[in-house]
N, CA, C and O atoms as a Tripos MOL2 file, in Angstrom:
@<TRIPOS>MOLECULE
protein
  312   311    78     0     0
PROTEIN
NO_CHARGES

@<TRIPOS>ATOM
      1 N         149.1660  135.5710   67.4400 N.3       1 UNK1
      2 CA        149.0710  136.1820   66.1240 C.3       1 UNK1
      3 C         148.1200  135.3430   65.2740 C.2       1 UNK1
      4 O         148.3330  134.1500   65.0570 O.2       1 UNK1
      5 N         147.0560  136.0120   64.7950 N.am      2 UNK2
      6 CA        146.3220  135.2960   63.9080 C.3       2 UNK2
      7 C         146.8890  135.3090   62.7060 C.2       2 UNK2
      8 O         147.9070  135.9340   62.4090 O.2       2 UNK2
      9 N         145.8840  134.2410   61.6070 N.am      3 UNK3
     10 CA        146.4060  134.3970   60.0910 C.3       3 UNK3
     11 C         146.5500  135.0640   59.6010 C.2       3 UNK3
     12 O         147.5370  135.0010   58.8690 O.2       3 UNK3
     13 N         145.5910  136.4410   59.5650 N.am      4 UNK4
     14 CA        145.3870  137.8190   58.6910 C.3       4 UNK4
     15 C         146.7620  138.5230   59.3530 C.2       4 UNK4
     16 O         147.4200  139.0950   58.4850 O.2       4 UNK4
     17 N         147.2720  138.5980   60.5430 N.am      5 UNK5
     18 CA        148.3170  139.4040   60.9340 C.3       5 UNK5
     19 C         149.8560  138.5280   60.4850 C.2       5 UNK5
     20 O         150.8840  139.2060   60.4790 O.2       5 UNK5
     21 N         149.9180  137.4950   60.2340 N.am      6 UNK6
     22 CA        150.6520  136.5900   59.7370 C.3       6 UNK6
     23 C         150.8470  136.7630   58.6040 C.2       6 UNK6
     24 O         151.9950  137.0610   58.2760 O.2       6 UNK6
     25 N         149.7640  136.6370   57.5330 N.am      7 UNK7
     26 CA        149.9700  137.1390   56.0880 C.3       7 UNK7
     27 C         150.5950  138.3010   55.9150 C.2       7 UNK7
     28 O         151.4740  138.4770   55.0720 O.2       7 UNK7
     29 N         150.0850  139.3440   56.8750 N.am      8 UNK8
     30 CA        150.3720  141.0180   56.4920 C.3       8 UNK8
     31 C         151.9800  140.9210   57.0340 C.2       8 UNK8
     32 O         152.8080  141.5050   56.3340 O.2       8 UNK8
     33 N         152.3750  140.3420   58.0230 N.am      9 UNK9
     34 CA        153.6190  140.6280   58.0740 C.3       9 UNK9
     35 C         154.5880  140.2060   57.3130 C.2       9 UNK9
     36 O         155.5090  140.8980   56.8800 O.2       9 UNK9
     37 N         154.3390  138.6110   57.0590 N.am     10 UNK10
     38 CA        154.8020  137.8470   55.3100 C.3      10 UNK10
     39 C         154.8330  139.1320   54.5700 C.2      10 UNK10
     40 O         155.9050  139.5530   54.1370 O.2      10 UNK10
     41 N         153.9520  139.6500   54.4330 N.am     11 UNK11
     42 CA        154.2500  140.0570   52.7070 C.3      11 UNK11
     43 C         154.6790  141.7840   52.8350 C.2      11 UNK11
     44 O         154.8520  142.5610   51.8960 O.2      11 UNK11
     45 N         154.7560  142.0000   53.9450 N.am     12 UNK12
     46 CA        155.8030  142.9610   54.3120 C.3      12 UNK12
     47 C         156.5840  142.8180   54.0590 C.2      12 UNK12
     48 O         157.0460  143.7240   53.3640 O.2      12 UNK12
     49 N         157.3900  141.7740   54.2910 N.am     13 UNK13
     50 CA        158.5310  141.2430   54.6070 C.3      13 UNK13
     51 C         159.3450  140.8610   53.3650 C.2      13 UNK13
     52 O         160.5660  140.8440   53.2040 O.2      13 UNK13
     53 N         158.6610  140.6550   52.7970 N.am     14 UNK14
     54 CA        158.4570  140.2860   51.0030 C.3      14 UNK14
     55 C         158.3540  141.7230   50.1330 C.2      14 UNK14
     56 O         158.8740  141.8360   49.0230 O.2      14 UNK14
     57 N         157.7610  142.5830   50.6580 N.am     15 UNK15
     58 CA        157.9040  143.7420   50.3910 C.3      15 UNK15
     59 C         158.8470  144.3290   50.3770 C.2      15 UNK15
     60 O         159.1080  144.6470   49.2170 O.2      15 UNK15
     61 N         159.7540  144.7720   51.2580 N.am     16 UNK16
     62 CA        160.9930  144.9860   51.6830 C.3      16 UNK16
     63 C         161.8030  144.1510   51.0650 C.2      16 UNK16
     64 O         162.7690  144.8360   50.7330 O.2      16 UNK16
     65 N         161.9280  143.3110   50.7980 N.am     17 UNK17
     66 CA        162.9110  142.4360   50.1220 C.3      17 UNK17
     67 C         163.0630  142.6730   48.6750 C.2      17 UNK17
     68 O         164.1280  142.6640   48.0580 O.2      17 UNK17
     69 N         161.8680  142.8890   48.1930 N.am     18 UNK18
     70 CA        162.1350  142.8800   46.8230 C.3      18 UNK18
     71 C         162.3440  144.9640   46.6050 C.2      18 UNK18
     72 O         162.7270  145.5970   45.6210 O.2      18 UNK18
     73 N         162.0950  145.2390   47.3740 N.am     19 UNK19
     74 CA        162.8190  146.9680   47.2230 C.3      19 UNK19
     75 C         164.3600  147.1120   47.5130 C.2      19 UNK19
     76 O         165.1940  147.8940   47.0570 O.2      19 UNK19
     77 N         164.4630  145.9430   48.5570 N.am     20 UNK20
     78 CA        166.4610  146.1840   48.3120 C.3      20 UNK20
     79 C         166.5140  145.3150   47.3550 C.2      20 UNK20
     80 O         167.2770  146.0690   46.7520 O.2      20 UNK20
     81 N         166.3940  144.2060   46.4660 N.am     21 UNK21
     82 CA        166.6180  143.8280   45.7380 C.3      21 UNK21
     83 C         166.6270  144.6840   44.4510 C.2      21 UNK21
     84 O         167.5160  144.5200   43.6150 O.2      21 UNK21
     85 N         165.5080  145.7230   44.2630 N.am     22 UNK22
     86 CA        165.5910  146.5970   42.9430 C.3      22 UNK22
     87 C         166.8360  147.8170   43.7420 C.2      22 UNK22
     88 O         167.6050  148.3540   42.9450 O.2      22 UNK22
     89 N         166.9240  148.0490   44.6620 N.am     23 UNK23
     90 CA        168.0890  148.8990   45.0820 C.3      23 UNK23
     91 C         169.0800  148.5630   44.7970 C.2      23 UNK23
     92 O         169.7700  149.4160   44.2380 O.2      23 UNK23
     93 N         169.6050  147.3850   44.9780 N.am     24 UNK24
     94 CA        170.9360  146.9490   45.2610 C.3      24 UNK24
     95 C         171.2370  147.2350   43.7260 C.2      24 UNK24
     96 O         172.2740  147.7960   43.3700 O.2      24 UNK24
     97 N         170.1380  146.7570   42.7410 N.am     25 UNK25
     98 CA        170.4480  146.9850   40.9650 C.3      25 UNK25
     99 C         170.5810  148.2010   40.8300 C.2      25 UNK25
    100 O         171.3870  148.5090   39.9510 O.2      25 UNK25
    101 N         169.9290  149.3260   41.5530 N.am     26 UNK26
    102 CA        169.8310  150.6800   41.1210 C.3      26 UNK26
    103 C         168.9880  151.1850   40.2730 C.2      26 UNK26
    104 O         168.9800  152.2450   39.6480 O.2      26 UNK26
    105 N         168.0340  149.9890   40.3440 N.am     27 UNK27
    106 CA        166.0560  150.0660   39.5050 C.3      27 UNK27
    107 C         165.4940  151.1130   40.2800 C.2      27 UNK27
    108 O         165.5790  151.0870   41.5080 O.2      27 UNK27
    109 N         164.8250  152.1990   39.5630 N.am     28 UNK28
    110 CA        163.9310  153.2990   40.3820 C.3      28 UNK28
    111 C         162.4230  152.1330   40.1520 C.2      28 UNK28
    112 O         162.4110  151.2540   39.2900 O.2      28 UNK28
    113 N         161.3970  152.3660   41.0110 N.am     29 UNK29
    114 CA        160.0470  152.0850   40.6970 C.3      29 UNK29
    115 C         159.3170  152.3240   38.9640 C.2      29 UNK29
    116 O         158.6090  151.5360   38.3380 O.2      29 UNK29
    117 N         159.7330  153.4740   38.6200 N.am     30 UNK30
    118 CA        159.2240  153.6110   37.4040 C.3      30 UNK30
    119 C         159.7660  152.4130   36.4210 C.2      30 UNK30
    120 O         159.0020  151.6010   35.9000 O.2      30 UNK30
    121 N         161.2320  152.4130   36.2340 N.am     31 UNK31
    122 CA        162.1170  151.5420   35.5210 C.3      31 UNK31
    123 C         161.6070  150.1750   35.7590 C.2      31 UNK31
    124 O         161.5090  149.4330   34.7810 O.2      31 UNK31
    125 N         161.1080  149.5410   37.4860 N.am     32 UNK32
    126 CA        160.7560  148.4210   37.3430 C.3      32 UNK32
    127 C         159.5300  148.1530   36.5800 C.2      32 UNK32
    128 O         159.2520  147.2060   35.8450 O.2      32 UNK32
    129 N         158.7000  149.4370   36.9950 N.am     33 UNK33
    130 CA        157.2060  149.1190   36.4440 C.3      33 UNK33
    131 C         157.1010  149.1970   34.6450 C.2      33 UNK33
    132 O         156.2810  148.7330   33.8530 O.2      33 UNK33
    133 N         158.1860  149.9070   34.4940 N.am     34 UNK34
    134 CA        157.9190  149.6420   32.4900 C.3      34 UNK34
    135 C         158.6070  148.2950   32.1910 C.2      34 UNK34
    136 O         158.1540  147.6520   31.2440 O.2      34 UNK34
    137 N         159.8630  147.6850   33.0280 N.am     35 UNK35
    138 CA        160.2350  146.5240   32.4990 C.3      35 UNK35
    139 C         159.3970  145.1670   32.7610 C.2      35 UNK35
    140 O         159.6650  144.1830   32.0710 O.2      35 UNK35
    141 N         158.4290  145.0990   33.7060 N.am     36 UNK36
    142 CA        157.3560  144.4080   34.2380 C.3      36 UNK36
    143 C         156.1140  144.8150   33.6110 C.2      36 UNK36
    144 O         155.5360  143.8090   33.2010 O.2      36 UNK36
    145 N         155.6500  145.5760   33.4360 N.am     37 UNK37
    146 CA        154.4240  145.8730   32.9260 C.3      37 UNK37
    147 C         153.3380  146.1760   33.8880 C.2      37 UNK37
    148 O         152.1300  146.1540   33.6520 O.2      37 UNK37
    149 N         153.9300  146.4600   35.0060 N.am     38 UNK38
    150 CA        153.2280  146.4830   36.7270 C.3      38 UNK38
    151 C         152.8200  147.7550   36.2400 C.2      38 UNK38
    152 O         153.1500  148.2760   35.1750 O.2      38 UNK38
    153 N         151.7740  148.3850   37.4720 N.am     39 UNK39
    154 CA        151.6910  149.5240   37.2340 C.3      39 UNK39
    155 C         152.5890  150.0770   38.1770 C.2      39 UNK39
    156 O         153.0770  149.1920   38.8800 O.2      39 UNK39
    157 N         153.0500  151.3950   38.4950 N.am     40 UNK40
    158 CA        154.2080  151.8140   39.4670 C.3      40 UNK40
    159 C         153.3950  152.2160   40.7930 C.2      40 UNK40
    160 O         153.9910  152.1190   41.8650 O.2      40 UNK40
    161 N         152.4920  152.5180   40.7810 N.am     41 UNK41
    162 CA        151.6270  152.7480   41.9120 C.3      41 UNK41
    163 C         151.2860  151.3210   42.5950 C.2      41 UNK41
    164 O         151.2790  151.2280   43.8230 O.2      41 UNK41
    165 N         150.9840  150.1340   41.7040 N.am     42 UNK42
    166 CA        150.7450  148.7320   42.4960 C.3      42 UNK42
    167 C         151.8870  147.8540   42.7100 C.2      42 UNK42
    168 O         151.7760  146.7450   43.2310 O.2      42 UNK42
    169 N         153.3790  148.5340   42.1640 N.am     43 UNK43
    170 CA        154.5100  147.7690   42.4030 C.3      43 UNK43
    171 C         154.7740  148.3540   43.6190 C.2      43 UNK43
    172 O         155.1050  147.5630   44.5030 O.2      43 UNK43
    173 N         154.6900  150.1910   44.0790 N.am     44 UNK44
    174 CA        154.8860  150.4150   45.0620 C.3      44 UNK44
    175 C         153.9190  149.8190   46.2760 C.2      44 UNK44
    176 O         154.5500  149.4100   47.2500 O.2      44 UNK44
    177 N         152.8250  149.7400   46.3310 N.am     45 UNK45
    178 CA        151.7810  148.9800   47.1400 C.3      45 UNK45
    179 C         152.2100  147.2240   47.7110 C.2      45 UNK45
    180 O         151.8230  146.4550   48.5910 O.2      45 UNK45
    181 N         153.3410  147.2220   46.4740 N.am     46 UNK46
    182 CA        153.8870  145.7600   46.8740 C.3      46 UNK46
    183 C         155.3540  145.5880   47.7960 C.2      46 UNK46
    184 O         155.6660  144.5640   48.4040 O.2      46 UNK46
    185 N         156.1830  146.8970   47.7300 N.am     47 UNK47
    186 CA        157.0840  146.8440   48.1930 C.3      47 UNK47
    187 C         156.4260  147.3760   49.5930 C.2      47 UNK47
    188 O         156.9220  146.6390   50.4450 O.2      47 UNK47
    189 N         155.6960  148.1450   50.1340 N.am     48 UNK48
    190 CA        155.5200  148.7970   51.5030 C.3      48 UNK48
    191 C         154.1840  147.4680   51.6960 C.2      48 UNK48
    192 O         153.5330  147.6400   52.7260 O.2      48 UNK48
    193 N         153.7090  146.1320   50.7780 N.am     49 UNK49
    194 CA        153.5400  144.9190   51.9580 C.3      49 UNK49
    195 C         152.0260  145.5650   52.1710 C.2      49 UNK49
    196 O         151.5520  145.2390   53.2590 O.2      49 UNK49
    197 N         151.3480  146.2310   51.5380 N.am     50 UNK50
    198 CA        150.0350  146.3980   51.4050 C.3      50 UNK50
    199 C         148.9640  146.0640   50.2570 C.2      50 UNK50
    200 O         147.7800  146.3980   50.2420 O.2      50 UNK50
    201 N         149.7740  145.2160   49.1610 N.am     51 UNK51
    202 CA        149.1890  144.8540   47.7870 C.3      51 UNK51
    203 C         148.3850  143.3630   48.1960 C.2      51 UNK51
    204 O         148.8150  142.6010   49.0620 O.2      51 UNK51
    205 N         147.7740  143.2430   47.8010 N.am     52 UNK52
    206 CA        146.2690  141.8930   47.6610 C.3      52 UNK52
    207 C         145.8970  141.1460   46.9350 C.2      52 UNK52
    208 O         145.6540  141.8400   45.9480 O.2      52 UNK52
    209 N         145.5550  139.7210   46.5860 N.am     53 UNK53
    210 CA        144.6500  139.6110   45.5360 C.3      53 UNK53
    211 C         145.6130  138.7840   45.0470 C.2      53 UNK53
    212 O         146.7270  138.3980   45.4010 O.2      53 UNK53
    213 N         144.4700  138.5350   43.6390 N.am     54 UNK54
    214 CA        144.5130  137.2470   43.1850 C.3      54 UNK54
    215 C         145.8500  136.7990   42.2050 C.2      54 UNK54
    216 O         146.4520  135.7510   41.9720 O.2      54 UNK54
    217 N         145.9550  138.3280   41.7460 N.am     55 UNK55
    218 CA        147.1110  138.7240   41.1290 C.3      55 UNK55
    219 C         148.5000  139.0270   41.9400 C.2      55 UNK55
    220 O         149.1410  140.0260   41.6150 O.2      55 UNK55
    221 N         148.9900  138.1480   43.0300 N.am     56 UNK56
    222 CA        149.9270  138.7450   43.2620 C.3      56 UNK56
    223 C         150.8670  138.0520   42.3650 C.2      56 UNK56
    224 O         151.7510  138.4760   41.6210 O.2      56 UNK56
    225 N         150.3610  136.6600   42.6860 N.am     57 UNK57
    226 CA        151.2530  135.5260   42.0050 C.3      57 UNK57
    227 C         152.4850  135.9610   40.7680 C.2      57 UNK57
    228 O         153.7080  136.0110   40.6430 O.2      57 UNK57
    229 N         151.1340  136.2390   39.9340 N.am     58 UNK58
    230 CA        151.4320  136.3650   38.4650 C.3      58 UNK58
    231 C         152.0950  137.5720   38.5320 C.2      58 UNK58
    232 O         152.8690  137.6210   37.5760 O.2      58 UNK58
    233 N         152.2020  139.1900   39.6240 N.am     59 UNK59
    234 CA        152.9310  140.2310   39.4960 C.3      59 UNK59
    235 C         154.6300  139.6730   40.0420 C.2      59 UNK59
    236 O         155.7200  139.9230   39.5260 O.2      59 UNK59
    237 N         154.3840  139.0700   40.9380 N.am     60 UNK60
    238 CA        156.3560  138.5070   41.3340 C.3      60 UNK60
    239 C         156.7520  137.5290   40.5090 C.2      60 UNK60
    240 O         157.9420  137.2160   40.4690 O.2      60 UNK60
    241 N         155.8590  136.9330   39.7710 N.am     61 UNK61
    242 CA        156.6350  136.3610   38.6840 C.3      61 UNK61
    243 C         156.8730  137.6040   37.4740 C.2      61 UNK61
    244 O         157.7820  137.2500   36.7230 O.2      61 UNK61
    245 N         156.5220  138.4300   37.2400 N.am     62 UNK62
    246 CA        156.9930  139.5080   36.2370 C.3      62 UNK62
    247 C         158.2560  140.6760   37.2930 C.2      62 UNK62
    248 O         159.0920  141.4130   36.7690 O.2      62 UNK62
    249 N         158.0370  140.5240   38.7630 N.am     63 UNK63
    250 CA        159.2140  141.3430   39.3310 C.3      63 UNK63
    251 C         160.2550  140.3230   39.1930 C.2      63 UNK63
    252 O         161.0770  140.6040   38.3210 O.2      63 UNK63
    253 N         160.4430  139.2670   39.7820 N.am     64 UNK64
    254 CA        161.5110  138.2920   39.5810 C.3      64 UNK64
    255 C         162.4340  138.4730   38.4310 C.2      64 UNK64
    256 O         163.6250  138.7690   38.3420 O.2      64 UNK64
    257 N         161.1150  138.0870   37.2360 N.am     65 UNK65
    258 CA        162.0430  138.5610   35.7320 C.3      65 UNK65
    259 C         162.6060  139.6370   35.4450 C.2      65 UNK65
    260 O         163.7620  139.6280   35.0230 O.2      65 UNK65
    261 N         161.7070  141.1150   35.6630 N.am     66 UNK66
    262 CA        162.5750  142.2700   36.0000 C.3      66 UNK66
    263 C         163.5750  142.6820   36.7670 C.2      66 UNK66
    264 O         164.1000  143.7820   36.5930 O.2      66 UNK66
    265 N         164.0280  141.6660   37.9010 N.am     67 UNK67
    266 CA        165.0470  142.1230   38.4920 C.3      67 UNK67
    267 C         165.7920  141.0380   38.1610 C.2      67 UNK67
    268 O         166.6690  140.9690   39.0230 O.2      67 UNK67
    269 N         165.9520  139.9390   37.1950 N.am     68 UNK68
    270 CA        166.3190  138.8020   36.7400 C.3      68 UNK68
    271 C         167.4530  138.2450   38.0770 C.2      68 UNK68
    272 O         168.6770  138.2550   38.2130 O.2      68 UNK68
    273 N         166.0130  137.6720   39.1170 N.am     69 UNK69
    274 CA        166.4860  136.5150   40.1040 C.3      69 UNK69
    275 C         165.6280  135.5600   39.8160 C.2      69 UNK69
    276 O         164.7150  135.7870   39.0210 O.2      69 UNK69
    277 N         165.7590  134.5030   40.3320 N.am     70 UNK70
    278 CA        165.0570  133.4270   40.4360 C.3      70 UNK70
    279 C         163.7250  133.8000   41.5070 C.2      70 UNK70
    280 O         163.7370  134.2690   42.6450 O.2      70 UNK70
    281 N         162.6230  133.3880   40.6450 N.am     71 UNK71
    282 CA        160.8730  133.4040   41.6730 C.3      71 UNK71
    283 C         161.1750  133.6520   43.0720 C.2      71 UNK71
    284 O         160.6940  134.5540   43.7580 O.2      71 UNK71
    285 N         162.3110  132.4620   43.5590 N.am     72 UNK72
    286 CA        162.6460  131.5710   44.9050 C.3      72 UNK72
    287 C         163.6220  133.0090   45.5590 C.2      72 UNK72
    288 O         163.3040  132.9950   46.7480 O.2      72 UNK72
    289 N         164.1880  133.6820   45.4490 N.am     73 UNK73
    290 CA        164.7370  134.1050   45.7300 C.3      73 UNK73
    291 C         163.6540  135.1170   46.5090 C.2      73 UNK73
    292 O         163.5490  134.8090   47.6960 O.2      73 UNK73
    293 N         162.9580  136.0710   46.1760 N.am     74 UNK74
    294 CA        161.9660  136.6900   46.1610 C.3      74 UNK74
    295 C         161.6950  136.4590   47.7350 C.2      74 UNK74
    296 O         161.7120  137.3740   48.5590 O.2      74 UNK74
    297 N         161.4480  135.1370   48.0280 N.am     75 UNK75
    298 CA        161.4180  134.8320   49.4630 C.3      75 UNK75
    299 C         162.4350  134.0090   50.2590 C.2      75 UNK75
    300 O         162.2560  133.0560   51.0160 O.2      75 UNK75
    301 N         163.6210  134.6800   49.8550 N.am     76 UNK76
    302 CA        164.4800  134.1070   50.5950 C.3      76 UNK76
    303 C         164.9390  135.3660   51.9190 C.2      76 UNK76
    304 O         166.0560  135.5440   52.4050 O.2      76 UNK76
    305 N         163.9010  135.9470   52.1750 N.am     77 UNK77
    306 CA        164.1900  136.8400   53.5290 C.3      77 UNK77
    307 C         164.1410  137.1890   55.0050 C.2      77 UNK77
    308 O         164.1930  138.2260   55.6670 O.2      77 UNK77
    309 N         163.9860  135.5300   55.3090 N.am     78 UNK78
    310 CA        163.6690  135.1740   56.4660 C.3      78 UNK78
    311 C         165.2510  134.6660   57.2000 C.2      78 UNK78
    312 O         165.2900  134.2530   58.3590 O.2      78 UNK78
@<TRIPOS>BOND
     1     1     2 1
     2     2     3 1
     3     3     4 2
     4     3     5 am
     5     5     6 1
     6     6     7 1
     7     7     8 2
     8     7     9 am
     9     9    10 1
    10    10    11 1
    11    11    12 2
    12    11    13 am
    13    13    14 1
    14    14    15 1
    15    15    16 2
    16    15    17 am
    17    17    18 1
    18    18    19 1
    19    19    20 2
    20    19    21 am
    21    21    22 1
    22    22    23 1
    23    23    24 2
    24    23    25 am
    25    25    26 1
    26    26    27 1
    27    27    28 2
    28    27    29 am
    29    29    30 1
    30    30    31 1
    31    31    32 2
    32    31    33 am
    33    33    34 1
    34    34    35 1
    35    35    36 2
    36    35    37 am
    37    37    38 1
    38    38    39 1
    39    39    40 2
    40    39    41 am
    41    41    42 1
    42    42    43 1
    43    43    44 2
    44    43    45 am
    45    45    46 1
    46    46    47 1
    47    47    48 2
    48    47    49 am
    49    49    50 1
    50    50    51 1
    51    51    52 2
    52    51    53 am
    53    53    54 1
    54    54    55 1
    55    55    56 2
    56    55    57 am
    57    57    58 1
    58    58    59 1
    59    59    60 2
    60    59    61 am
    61    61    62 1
    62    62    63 1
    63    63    64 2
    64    63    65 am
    65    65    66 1
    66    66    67 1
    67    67    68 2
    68    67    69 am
    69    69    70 1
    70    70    71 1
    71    71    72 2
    72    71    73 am
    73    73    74 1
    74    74    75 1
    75    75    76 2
    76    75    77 am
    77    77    78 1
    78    78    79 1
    79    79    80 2
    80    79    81 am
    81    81    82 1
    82    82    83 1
    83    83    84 2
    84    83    85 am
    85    85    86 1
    86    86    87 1
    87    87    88 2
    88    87    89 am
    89    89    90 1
    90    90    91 1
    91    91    92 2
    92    91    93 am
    93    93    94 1
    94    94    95 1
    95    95    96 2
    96    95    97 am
    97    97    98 1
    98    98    99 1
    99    99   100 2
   100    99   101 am
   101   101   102 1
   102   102   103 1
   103   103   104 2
   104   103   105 am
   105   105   106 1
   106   106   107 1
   107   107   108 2
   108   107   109 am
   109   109   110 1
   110   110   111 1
   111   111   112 2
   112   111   113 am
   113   113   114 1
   114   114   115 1
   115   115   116 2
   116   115   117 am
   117   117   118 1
   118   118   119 1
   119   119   120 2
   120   119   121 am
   121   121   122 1
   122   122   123 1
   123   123   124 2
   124   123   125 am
   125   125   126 1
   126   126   127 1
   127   127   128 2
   128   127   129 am
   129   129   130 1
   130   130   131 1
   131   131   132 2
   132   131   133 am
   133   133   134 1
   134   134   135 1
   135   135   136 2
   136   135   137 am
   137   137   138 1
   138   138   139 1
   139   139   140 2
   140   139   141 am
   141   141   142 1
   142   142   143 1
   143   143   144 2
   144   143   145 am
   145   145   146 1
   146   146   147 1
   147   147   148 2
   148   147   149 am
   149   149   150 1
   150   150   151 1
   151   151   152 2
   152   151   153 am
   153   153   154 1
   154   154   155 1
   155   155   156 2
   156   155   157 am
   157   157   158 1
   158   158   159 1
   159   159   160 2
   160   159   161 am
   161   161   162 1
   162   162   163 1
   163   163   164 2
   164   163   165 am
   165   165   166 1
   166   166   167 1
   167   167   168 2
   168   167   169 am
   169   169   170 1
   170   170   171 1
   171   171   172 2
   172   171   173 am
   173   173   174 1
   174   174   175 1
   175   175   176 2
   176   175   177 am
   177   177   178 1
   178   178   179 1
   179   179   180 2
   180   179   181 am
   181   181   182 1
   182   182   183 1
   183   183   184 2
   184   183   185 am
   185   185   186 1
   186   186   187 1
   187   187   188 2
   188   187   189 am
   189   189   190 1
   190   190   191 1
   191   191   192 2
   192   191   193 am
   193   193   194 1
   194   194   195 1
   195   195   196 2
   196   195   197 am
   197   197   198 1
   198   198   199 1
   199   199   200 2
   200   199   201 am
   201   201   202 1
   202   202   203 1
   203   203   204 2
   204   203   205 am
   205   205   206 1
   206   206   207 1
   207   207   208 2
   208   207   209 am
   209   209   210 1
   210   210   211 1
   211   211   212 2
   212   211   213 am
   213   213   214 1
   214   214   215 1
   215   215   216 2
   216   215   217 am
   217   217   218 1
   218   218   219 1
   219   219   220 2
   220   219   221 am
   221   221   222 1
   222   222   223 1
   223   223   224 2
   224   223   225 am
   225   225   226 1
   226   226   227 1
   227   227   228 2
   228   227   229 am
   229   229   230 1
   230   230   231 1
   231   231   232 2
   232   231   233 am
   233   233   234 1
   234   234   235 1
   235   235   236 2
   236   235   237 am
   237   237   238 1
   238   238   239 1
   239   239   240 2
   240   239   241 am
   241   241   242 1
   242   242   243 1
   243   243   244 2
   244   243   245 am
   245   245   246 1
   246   246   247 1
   247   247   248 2
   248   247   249 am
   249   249   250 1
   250   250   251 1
   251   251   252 2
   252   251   253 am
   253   253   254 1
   254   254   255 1
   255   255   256 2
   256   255   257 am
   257   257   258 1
   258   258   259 1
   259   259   260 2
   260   259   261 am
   261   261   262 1
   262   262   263 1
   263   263   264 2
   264   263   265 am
   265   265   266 1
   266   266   267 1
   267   267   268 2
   268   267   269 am
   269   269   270 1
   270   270   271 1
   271   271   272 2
   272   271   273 am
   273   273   274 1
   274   274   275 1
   275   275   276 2
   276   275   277 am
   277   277   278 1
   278   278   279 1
   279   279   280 2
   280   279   281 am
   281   281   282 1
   282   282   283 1
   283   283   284 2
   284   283   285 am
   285   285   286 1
   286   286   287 1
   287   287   288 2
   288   287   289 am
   289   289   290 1
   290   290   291 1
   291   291   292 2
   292   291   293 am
   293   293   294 1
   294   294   295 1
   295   295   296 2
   296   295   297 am
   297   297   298 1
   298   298   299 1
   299   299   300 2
   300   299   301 am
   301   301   302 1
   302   302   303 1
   303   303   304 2
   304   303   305 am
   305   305   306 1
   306   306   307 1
   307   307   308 2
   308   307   309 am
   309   309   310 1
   310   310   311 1
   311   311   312 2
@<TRIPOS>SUBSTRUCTURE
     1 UNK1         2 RESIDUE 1 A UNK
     2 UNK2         6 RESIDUE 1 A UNK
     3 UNK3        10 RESIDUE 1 A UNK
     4 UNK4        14 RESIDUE 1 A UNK
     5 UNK5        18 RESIDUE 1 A UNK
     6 UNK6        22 RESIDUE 1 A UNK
     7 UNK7        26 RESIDUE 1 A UNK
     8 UNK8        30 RESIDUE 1 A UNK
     9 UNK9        34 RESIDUE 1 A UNK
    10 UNK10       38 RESIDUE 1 A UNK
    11 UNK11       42 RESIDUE 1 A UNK
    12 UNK12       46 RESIDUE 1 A UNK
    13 UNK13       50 RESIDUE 1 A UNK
    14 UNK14       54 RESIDUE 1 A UNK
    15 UNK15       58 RESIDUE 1 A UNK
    16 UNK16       62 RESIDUE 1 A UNK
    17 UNK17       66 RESIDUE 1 A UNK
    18 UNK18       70 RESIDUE 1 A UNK
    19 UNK19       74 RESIDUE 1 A UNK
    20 UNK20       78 RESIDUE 1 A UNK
    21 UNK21       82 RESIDUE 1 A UNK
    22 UNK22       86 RESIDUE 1 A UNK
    23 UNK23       90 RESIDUE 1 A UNK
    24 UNK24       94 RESIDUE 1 A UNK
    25 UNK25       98 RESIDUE 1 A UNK
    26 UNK26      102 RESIDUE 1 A UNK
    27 UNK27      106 RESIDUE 1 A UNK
    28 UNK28      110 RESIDUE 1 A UNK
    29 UNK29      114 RESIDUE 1 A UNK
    30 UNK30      118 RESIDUE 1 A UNK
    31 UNK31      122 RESIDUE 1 A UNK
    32 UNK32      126 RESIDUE 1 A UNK
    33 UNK33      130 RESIDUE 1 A UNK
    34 UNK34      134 RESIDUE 1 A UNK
    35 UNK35      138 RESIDUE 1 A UNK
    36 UNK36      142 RESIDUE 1 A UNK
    37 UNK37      146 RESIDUE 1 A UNK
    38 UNK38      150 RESIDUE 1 A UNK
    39 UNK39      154 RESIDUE 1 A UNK
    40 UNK40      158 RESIDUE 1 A UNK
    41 UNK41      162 RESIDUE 1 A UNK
    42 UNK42      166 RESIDUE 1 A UNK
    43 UNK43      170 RESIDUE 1 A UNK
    44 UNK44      174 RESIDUE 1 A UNK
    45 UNK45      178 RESIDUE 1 A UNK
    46 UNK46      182 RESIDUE 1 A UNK
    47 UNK47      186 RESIDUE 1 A UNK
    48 UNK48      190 RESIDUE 1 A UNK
    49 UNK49      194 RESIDUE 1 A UNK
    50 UNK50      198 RESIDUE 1 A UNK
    51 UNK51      202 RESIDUE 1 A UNK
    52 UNK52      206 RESIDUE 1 A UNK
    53 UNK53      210 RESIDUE 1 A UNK
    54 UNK54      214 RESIDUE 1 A UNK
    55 UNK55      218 RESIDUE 1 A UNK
    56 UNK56      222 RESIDUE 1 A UNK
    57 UNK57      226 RESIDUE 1 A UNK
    58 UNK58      230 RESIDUE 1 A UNK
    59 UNK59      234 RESIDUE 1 A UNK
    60 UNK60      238 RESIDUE 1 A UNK
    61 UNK61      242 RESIDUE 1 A UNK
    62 UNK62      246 RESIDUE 1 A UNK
    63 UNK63      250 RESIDUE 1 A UNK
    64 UNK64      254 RESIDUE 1 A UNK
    65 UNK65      258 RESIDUE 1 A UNK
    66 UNK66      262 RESIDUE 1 A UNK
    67 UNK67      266 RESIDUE 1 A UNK
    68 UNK68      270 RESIDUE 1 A UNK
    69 UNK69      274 RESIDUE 1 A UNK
    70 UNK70      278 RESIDUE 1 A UNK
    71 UNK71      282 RESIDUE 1 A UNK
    72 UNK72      286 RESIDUE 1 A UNK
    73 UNK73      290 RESIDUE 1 A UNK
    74 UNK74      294 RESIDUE 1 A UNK
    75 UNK75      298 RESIDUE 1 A UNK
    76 UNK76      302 RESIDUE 1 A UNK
    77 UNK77      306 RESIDUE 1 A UNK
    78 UNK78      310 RESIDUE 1 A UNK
């Protein structure tokens, strides 16, 4: 497995995590994206582990707060 297939599965994985995490609250996508300020089309791009860039950082620190867990938690899905 190279790096690029390594990353993509990371943040799959990370993807998925933070969609049962807004599940388990009973957050629809829209609800997360107005309490974050995400857009709902690039929060969904983040849960199905296909979102990019320079900005991810700074978007899971605004999901974290919207689903009020800790940053760390975010990747606790291994």
């Amino acid at each position: 497995m190279n790096i690029d297939e390594k990353v993509k599965e990371t943040l799959k994985k990370l993807g998925m995590h933070i969609k049962e995490l807004r599940e388990e609250q009973e957050i629809s996508t829209t609800e997360l994206a107005q309490k974050t300020g995400i857009r709902k089309v690039y929060l969904e791009k983040i849960e199905d582990g296909t979102a990019y860039g320079v900005r991810m950082e700074k978007h899971l620190l605004k999901i974290s707060k919207g689903l009020g867990v800790n940053f760390y938690q975010l990747f606790d899905f291994e």
